[in-house]
N, C-alpha and C positions, 0 to 999 in steps of 0.2 A: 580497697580504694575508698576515699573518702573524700566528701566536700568543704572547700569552707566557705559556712554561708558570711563570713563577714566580708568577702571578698567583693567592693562597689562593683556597680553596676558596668558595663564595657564602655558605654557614654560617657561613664566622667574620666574613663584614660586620656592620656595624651593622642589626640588622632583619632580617639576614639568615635568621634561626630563624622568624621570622614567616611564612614561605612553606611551604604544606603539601607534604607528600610525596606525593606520585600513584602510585600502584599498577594496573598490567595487572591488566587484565581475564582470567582463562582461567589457566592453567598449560600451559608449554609443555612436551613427551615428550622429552625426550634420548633414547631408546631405543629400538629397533626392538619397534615390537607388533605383526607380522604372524602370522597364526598360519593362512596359507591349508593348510594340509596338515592342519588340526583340521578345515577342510570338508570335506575325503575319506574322515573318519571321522562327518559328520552326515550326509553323502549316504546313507551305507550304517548310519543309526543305525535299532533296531526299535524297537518300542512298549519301555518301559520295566517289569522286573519286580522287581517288589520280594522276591529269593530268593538266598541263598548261591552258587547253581552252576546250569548252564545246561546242558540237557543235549542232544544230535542223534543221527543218525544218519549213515551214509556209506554207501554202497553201493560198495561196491571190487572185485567181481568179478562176469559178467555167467553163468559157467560158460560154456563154450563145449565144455566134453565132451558137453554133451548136444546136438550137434550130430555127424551120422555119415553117410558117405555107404557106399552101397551098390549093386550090379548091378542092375536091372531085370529082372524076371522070374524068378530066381533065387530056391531055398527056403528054408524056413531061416533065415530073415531076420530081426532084433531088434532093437529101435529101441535108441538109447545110454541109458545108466543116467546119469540128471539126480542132481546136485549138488546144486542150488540155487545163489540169487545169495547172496552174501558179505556181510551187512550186518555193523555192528560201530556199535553206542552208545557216545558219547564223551561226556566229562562238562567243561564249560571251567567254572573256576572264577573266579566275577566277581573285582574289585578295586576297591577304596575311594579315592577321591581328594577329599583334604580343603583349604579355604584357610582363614584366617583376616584380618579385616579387627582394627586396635588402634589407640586413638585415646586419645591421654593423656587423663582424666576430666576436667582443666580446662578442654581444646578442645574435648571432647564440649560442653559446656556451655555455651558461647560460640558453638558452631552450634547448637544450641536455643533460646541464648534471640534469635539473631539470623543468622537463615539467611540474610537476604537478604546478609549481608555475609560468611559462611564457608561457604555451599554448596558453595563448590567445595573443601575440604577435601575434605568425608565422599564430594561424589561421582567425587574423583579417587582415595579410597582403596576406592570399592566395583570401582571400574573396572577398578584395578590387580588386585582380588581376582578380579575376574574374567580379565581377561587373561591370568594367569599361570596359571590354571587350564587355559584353552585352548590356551596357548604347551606347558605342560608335556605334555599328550595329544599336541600336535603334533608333540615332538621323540621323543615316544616310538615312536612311528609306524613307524618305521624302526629300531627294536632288539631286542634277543633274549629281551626278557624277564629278563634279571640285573637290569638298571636300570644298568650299567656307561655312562657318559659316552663315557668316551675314554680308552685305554691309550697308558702317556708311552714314547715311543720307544726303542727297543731300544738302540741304542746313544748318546745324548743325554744326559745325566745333568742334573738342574735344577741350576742355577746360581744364586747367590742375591748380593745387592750393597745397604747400606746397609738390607737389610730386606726388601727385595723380593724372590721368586723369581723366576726364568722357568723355564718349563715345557714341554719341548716334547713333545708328542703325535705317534705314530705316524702315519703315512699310508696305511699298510697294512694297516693291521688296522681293514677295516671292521664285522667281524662285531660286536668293541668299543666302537662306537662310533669318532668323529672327530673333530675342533678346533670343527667347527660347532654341535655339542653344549653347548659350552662358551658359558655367558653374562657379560656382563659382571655384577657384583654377585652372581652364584651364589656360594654360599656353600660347600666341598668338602672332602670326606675322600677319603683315599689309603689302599690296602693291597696286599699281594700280590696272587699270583693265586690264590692257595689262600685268602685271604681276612684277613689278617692287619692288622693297624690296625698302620700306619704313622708314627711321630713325625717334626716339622722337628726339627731341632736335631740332638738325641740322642734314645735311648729315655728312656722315663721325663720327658720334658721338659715334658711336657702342653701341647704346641704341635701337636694330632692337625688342625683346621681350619682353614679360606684364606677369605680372600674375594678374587675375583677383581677386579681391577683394568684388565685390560685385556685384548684378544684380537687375535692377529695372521692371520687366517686362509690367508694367505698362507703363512706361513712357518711354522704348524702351532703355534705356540705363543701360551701366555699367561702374562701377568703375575700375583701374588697376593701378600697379606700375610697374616702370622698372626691368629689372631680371639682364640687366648690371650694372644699374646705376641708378640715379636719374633724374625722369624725369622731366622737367626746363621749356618745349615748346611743341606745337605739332611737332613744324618741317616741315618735309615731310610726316607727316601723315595728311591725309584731308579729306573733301568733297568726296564721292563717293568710297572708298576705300575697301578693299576688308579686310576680314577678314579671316585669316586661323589659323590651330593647329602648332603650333613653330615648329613641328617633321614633318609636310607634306616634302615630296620629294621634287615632281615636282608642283610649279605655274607654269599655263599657261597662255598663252595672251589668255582675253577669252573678246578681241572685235576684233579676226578675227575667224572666220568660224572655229568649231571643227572636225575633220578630223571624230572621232568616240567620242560620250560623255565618254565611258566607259574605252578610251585610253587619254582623260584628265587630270588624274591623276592618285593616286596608291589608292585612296579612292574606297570602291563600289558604283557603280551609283542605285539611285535612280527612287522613282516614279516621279518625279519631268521631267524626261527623257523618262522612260520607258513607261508614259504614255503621253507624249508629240504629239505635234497635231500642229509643225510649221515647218515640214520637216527637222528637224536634226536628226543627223546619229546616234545609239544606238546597240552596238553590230553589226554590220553592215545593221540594217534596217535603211530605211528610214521611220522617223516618220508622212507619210501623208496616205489619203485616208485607203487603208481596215487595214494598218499598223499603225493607229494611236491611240494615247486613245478617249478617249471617254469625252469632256470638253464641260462645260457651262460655257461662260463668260460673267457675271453678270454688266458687265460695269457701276462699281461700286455703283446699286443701293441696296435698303436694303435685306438684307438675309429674305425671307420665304419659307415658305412649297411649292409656285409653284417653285423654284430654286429645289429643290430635285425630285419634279416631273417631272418636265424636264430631269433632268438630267436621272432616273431612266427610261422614255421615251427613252432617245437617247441609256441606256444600252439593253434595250428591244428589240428598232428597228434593232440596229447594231449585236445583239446575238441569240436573241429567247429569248420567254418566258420562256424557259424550258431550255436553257443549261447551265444555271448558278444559283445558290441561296446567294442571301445576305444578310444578317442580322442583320450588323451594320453600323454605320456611321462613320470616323475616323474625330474627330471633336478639335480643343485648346478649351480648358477650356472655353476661354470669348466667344467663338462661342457657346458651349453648354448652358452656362447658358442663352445667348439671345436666343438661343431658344427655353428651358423650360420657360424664361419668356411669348416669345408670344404665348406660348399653350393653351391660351383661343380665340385668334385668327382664329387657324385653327385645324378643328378636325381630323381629321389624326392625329395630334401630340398625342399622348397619353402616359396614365401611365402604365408601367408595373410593376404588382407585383403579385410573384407567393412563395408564403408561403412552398411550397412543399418544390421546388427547391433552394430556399432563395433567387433568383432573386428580385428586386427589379431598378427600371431604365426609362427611358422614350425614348418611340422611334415611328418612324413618319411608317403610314402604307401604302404601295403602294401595292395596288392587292394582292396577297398571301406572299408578301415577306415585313417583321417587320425588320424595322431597327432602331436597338438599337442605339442612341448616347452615342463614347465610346470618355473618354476624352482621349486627346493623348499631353504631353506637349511639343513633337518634333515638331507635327503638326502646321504651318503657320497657324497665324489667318484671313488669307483670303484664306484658300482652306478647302474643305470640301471635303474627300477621301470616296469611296465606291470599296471595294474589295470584290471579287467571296470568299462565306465561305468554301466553297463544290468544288471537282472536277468537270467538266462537266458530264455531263448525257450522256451517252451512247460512250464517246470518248475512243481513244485504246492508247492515247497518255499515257507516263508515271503519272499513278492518274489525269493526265488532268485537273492540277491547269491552269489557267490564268497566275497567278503568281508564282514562286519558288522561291525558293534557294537552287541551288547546291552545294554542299562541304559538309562539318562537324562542326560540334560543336568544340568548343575549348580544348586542351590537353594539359596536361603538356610535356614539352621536357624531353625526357629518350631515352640515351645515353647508351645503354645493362646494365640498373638498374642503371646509375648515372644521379638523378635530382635534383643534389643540385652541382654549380660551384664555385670556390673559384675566388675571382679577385681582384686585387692588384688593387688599384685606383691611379688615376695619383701625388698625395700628398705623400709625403712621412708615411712609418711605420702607412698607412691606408689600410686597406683590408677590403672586403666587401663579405655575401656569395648571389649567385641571385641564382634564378629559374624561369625560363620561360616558357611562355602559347603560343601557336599557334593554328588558325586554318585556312582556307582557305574557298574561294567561293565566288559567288556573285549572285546578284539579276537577274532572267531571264522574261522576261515580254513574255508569250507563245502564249499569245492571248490582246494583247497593247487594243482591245478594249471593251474589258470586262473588262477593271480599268478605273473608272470615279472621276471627280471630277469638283467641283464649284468651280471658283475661281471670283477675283477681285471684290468682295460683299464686301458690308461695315455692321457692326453693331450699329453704334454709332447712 
């Protein structure tokens, strides 16, 4: 059987216009909407407050001078001069996270006066509004609080060909983010690292935003075009360069000294901070000694099962055996799968599969506590995160996570029953209807050394 393609189209037959056009049901996602890493920030979400800053307490030092020993029987004798324990009030300052839903005022209108036939407009643009709210909390998870994306590789310079960039991102510098960061359709500005706004072209070109086209994760880069203009050169974009979201606020010079990470920018600070271990400042702690996380660094030798036992050792020593349980491993993809490959290697690694439950999975077993490897595609592929599953055992503190997040889930904006605004766009005889999403909070780290993590391992 055989076609012939020179056969016109069925539209230019005689009658052929007569036959209607059929339209799908549904709109289908080209795009990854998983946001499983924004559930490890609802597990550990409190009652919601509606206030600027959030404020706790720590207790960092137990005195142990007022412990003394002495002879038996012996005169003269004086019990040790008590200290006290060491508390210190810290103050985390919530952060605002907004979306916005826009629907040209003629399609606004055409799903009102006929939903049964444009529902699925409005409710694939409330969805999106939502998604991308949760996507964004989720990638943030794992950062320092700058709001920094991904820093473009040290020695890689962007390359640019009929208009298009590539872009390639560092591998090594997790602390700035990674490739994984990077989405398709984000929209991005560039600067130094002291904080500088960066032009394509040349300076002065007013070519400062990208919208990304494509992402290679593999190979550490992305594609992008200009959002002013065409872009021609790198310009002043270069070597070492910082990458942020077009819409961030505040860049900071972030090669002098951070005052507080979480007053960095208007982004939430991450684990990347909250569980930091080189003396910078987070919510007003200091990140050293009883105040610090809990990190193994693997000076860049190969990732195995002693790297998790160590690390699951230093959670043990610096906690108790008993005031935490954990259960999985926050792991990138290419870190999991190197390490379901070497699970003939070491037996601890095992298979889980529980038919009841539908569980099925692999995870590494240290003394009573199974830790699942969970992939996580925000997660840098040189850190390997472990979080408390469970409050602590026996504590009074609020459910006594390790980790939180204070505030609320996201809401529509409602105005005494009005959640749909009319708004004249700056073009002439265009108008637009929006509806807006808000919610508030940020990440609190209660006990910084009950959150661990592997970092600077290599798998290759």
């Amino acid at each position: 059987m055989s076609f012939n393609t020179g056969v016109s189209p069925i539209e230019s037959n005689v009658g052929g216009k007569l036959l209607q056009i059929m339209f799908s049901k549904g709109i289908t996602s080209q795009v990854n909407r998983e946001f499983a890493e924004f559930n490890n920030i609802l597990m550990k979400m409190m009652a919601p407050d509606a206030a600027r800053e959030y404020r706790f307490q720590m207790l960092t030092g137990l005195d142990f001078s007022r412990v003394k020993w002495q002879n038996q029987g012996t005169s003269g004798k004086s019990f040790a001069a008590a200290q006290g324990v060491t508390l210190n009030e810290v103050t985390a300052k919530l952060k605002q996270i907004q979306s916005t839903l826009k629907v040209e005022y003629d399609v606004w209108k055409l799903i009102k006066a006929s939903p049964e036939k444009y529902a699925d407009i409005m409710e694939v643009e409330v969805q999106a509004a939502l998604d991308v709210n949760k996507i964004e909390l989720a990638r943030r998870l794992f950062g320092d609080g700058s709001g920094v994306l991904a820093q473009l590789s040290a020695s890689v310079a962007p390359t640019v060909s009929s208009g298009v960039a590539t872009v390639t991102v560092s591998a090594l510098t997790a602390a700035r983010g990674f490739i994984g960061n990077i989405q398709e359709t984000d929209i991005l500005k560039f600067s130094s690292s002291a904080g500088a706004a960066h032009e394509w072209n040349a300076n002065s070109s007013g070519i400062l935003t990208v919208l990304v086209t494509g992402v290679d994760r593999d190979n550490n880069t992305f594609t992008c075009t200009g959002i002013e203009g065409t872009i021609t050169a790198a310009g002043e974009v270069a070597v070492g360069d910082m990458v942020y979201l077009a819409n961030q606020v505040t860049v900071n010079d972030l090669t002098a000294t951070q005052t507080d990470y979480n007053l960095s920018s208007e982004v939430m600070v991450g684990l990347e901070s909250l569980a930091a271990a080189d003396a910078r400042v987070v919510h007003g702690v200091t990140m050293s000694g009883t105040t610090s996380g809990s990190r193994i660094d693997y000076s860049a030798a190969a990732l195995d099962g002693m790297a998790i036992e160590k690390l699951m050792n230093k959670l043990s020593l610096r906690n108790g055996d008993s005031k935490y349980k954990y259960n999985q491993l926050l792991t990138a993809p290419e870190v999991h799968s190197y390490l379901v490959d070497m699970h003939g290697a070491d037996r601890k690694f095992i298979a889980v599969n529980d038919n009841v439950h539908g569980l099925s999975g692999f995870a590494y077993q240290h003394r009573n506590n199974q830790l699942m490897l969970v992939n996580s595609r925000f997660c840098p592929k040189t850190r390997v995160w472990a979080i408390p599953s469970s409050a602590a055992a026996g504590e009074s503190g609020e459910n006594g996570f390790a980790l939180e997040f204070r505030g609320q889930q996201f809401e529509q904006v409602d105005l005494d029953g009005q959640t749909v605004f009319f708004k004249p766009a700056t073009t002439a005889n265009s108008y637009s209807v929006e509806q807006y999403f808000i919610g508030h909070g940020n990440l609190i780290a209660r006990q910084p050394a009950a959150l661990g993590c592997i970092e600077n391992f290599s798998i290759s």
